[in-house]
MARLO-788927 format. One record per atom (N, C-alpha, C): x, y, z; residue in three letters. Coordinates in pm, whole numbers, plus 50000, padded with zeros to 5 digits. Example, Ala and Ser with C-alpha at 12.3 -4.5 7.8 and 13.67 -1.06 7.14 Angstrom:
2
513194943150780ala/512304955050780ala/513204967050780ala/512854977550708ser/513674989450714ser/512905000350787ser/
***
This chain:
270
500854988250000unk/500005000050000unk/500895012450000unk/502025011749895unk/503065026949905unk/502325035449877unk/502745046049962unk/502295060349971unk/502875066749880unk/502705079449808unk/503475086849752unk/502715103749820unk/504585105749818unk/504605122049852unk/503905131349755unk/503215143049819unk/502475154949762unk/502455154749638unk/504475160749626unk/504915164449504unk/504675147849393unk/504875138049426unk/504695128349370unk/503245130349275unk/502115127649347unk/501135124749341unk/500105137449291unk/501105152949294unk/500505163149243unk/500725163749048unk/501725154249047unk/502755154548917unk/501695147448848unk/501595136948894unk/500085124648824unk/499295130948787unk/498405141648867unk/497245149948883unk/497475159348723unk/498455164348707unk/498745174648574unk/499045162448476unk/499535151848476unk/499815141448355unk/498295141348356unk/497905134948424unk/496625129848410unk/495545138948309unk/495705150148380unk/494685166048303unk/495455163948161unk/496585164248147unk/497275166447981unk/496765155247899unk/496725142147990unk/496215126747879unk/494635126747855unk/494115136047935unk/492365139047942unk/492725146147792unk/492845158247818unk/492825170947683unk/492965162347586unk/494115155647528unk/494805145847438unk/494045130647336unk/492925130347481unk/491955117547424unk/491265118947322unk/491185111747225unk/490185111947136unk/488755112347163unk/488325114747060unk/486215120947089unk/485725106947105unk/485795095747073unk/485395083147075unk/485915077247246unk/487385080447293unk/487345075147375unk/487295080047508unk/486905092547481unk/486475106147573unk/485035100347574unk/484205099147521unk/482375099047487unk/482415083347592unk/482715072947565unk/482935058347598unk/483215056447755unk/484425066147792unk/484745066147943unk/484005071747978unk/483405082347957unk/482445094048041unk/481065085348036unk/480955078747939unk/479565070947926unk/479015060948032unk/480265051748019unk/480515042148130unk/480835050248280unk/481025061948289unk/481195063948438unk/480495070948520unk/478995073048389unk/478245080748452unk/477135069148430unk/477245054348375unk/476175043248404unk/476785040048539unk/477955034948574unk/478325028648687unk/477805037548807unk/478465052248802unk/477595063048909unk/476245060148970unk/475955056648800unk/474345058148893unk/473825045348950unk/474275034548864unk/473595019948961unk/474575022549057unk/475045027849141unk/475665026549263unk/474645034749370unk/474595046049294unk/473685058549342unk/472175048749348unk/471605041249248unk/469975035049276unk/470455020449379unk/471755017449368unk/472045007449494unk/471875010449608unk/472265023649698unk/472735031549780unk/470695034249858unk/470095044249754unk/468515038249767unk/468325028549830unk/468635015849746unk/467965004149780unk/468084999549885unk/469385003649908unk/470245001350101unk/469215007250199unk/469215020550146unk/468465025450244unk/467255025250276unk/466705022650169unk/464695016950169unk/464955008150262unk/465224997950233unk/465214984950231unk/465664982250374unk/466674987650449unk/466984985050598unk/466424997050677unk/466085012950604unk/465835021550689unk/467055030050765unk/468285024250705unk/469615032750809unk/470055041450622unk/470495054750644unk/470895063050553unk/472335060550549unk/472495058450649unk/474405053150662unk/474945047250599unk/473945030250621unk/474415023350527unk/474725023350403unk/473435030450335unk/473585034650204unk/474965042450182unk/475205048550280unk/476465061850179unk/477765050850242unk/477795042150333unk/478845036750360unk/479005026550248unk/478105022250118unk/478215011450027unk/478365021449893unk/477885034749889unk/477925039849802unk/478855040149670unk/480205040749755unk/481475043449722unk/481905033949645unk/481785021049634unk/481665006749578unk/481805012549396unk/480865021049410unk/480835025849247unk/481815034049209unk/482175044949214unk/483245053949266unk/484275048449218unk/484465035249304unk/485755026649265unk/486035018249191unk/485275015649126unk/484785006049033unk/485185015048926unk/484535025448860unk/484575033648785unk/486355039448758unk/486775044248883unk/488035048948840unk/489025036048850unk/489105027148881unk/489805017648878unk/489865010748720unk/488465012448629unk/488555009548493unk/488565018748418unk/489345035948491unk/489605044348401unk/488865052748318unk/487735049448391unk/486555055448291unk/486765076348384unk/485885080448307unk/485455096248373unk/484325106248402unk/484705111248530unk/483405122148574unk/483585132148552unk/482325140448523unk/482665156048491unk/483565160548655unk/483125159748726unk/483645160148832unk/485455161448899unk/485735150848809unk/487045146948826unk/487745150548711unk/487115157448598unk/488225161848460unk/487935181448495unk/486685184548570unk/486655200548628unk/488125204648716unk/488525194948739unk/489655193348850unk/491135191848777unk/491065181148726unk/492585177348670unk/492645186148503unk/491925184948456unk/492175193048302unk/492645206948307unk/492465218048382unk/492715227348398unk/494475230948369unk/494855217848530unk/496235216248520unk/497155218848421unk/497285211148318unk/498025211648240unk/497915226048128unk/496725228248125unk/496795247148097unk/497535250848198unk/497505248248344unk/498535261248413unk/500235255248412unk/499965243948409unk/501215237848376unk/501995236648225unk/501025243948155unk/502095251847997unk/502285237047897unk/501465226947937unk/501765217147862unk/502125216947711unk/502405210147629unk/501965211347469unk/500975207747444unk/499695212647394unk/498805215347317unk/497675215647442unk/497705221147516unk/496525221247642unk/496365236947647unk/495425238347599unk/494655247247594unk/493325255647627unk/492605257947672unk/491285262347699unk/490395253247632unk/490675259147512unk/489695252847435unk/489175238647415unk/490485231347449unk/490685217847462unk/490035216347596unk/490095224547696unk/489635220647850unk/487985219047820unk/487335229147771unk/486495231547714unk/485655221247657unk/486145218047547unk/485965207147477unk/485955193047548unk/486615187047659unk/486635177447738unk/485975178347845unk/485445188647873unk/484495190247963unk/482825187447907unk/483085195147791unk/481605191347692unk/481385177347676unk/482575173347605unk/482305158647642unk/482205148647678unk/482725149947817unk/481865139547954unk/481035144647950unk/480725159248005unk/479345159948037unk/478235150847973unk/478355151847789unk/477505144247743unk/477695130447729unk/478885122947799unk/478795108347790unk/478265106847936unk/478685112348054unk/478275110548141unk/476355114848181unk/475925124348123unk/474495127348071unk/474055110848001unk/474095107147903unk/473905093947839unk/474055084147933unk/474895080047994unk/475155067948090unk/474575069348227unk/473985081648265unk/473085082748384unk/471935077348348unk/471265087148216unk/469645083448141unk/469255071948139unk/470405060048073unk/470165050848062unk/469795043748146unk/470735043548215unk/470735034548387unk/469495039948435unk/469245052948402unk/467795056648467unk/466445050148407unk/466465049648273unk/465765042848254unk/465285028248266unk/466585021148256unk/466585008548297unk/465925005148413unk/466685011548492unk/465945010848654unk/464535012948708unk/463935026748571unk/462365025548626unk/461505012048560unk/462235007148487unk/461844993848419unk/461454984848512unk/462724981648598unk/462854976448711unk/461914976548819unk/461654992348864unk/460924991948973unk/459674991948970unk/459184995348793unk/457744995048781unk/457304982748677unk/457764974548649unk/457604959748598unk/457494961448467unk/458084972348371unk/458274976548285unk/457254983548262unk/457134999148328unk/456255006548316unk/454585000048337unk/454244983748366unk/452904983548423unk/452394984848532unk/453184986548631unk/452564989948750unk/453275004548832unk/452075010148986unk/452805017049009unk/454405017849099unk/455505027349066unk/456755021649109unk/456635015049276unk/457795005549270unk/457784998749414unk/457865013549529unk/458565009849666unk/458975018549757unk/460295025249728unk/461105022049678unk/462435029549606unk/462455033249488unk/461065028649433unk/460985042449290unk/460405053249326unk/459225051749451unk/458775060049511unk/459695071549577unk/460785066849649unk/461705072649699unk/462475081149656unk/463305076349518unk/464035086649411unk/462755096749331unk/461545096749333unk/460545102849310unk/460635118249433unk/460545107849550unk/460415121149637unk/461805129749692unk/462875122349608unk/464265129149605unk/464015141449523unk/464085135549395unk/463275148749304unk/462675158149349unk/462025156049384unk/460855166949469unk/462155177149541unk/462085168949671unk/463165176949784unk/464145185149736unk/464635181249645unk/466065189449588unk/465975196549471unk/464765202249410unk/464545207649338unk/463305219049374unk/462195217049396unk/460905221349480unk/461335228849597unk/461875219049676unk/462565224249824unk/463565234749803unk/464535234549726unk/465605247549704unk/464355256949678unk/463565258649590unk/462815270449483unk/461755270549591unk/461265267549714unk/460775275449801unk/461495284449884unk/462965282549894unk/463625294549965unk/463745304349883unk/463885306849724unk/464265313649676unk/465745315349623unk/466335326649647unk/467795324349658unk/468655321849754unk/468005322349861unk/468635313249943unk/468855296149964unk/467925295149922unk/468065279649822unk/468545277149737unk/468635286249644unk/470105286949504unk/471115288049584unk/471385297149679unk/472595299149750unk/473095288149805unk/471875276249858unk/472605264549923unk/472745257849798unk/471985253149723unk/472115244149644unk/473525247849591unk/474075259449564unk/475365265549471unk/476535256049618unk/476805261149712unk/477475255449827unk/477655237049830unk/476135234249827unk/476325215349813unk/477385211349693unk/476775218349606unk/477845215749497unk/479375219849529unk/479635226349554unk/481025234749596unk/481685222649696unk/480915220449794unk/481465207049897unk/481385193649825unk/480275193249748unk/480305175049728unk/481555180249629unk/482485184849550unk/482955180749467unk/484605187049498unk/484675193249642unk/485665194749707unk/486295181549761unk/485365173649823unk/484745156549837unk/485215148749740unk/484605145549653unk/485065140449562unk/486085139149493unk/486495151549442unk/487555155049403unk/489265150949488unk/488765152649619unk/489825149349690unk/489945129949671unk/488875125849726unk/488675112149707unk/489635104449509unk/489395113649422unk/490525112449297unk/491635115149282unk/492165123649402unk/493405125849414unk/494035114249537unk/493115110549644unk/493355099949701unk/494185087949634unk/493105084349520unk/493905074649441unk/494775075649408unk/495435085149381unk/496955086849326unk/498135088049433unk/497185088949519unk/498475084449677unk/499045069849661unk/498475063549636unk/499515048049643unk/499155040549529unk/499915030549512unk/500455022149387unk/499705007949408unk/498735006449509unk/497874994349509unk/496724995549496unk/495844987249464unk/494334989049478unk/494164989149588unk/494174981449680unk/493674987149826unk/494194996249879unk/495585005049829unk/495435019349916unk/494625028949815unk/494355023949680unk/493675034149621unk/492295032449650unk/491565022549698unk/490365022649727unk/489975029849866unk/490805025349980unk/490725029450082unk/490705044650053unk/491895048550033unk/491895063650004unk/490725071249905unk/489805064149810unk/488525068049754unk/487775068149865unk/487645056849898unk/486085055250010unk/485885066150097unk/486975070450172unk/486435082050258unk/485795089150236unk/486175100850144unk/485415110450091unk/484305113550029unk/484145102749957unk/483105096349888unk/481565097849977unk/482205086250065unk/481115082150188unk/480655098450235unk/481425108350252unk/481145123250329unk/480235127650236unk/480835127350115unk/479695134650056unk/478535131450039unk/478035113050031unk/476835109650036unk/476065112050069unk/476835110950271unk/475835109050371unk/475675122450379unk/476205132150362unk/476195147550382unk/474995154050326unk/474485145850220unk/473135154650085unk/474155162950040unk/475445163049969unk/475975171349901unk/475405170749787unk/475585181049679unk/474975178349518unk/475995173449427unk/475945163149348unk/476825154349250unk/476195158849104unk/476785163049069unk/476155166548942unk/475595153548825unk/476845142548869unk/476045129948769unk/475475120848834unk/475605124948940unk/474625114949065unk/472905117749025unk/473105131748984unk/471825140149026unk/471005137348818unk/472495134048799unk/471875135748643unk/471135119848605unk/471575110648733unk/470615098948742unk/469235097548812unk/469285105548927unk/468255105149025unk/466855112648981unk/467055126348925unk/466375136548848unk/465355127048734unk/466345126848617unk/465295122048517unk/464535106448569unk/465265096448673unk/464375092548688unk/463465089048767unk/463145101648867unk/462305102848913unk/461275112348868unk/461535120248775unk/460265124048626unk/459695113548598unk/460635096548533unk/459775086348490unk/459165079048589unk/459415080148730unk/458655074048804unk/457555080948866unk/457415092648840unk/456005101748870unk/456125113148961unk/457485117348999unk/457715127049037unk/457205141048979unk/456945148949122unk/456025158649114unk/457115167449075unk/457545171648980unk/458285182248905unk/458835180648758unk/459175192948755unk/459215195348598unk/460805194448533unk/461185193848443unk/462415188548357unk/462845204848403unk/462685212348361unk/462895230048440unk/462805233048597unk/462275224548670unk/462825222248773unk/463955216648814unk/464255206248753unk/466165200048734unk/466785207248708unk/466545217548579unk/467785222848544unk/468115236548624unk/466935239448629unk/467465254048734unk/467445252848858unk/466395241748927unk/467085242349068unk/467645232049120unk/468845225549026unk/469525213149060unk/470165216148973unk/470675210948831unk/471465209048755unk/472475220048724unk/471795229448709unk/472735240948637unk/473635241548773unk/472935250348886unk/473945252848998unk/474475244249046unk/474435231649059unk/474935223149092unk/476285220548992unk/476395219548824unk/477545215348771unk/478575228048822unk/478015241548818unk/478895253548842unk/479435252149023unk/478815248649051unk/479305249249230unk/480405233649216unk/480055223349145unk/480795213749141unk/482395215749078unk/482125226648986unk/483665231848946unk/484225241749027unk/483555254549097unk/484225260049146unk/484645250649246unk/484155240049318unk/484775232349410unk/485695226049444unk/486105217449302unk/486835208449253unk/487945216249226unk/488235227149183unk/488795232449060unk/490035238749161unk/488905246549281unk/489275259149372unk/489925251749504unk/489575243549529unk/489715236749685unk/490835226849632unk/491015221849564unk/491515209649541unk/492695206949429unk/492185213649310unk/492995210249174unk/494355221249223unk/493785231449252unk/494495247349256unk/495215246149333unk/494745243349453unk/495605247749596unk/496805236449593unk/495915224449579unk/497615211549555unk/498485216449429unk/497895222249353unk/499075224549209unk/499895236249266unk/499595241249359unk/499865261649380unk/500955256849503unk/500825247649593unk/501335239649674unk/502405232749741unk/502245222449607unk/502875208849598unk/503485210049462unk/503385218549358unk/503845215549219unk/504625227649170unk/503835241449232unk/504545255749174unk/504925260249349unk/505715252449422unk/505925257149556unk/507075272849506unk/506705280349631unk/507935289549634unk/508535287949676unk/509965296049675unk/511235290049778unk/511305294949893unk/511895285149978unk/511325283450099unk/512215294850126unk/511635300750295unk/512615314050310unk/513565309950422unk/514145320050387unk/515825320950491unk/515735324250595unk/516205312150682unk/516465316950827unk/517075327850878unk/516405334650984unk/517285345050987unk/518355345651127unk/
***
């Protein structure tokens, strides 16, 4: 379970952002696809935990299962390329550019968008016997998730934008750290261990996940949730992807690169 130092493991973090920019559109679309299906059957697992025994704990303590699964086969979250892609723009790479950040951000978003839907749909298949009956108690449930986190923000107003903007800002401070975890050691079990923590915080916390949310949302529209596709996007989705980057980006990508990678020299004793 070797550890690796800051500077070690900050160095990965900017390779990593430069081999993101660099990927092709096919195998950019494919990873993001797959890591926003795995997200979410972890995310309708996590539910099922919790219907099903009644403890919320449990759920966010199994959550993570996906998480690791996902980055262990390399796949990607908007989440985790808001974070590392940047890098290699501040790190002057060859050919990392904005535009390229840009561009790799567009497209997880839309593989990871696709691989939530799906899984979403699949799942109301699942819980409602292929659309003939009404959903079980955990379709019911991601139904009244919907509700809460969309409805519930837009009765405070902006002070409910204001939190909802914050969940995002933490779950992906969370997260984000939990991807840099992995790059602390050279085994799967210190890279898992080092995922799970964070992971688990943000679950159990109700932080906002932007592709968590991009599973839970649409399908709790198909399971009869009381809100509207314009309810997702403005009081969930939008602030939520923007609070998920300033989070990731600001807490985490920045401060370890500003840190651990562009340190200043240390000063003279006097």
């Amino acid at each position: 379970m070797a550890y690796l130092a800051p500077a070690e493991f900050v160095t990965k973090m900017v390779d990593a952002g430069e081999s993101k920019l660099l990927m092709s559109t096919r195998d950019t679309l494919i990873r993001a696809f797959m890591a926003g299906a795995i997200l979410s059957l972890a995310a309708a697992f996590a539910v099922s935990v919790s219907v099903n025994t009644g403890n919320p704990l449990l759920g966010a303590l199994l959550f993570p299962v996906g998480f690791c699964m996902l980055y262990l086969m390399g796949f990607d979250l908007l989440t985790g390329v808001f974070t590392l892609a940047p890098l290699a723009v501040f790190d002057k790479r060859p050919g990392a550019t904005w535009g390229g950040v840009m561009r790799n951000w567009g497209l997880v978003f839309t593989g990871n968008f696709a691989g939530a839907l799906t899984v979403a749909f699949f799942m109301a298949i699942i819980f409602t016997f292929g659309f003939s009956e009404a959903p079980n108690a955990i379709g019911q449930k991601i139904g009244h998730i919907g509700e809460g986190r969309t409805l519930g923000y837009a009765e405070h107003g902006a002070s409910g934008m204001l939190t909802l903007f914050i969940r995002g800002v933490m779950c992906n401070w969370m997260v984000s750290t939990g991807v840099v975890a992995a790059m602390m050691s050279t085994s799967v079990s210190g890279k898992v261990i080092g995922m799970w923590m964070p992971i688990l915080v943000f679950f159990y916390m109700g932080f906002e996940h932007s592709i968590v949310n991009m599973y839970l949302f649409p399908s709790g529209l198909m399971l009869g949730g009381n809100f509207t596709i314009m309810d997702y996007l403005i009081w969930n989705e939008i602030p939520t992807v923007i609070g998920n980057l300033v989070g990731g980006l600001t807490f985490v990508g920045a401060t370890l690169y500003a840190t651990h990678y562009k340190t200043l020299p240390k000063r003279v004793a006097a």
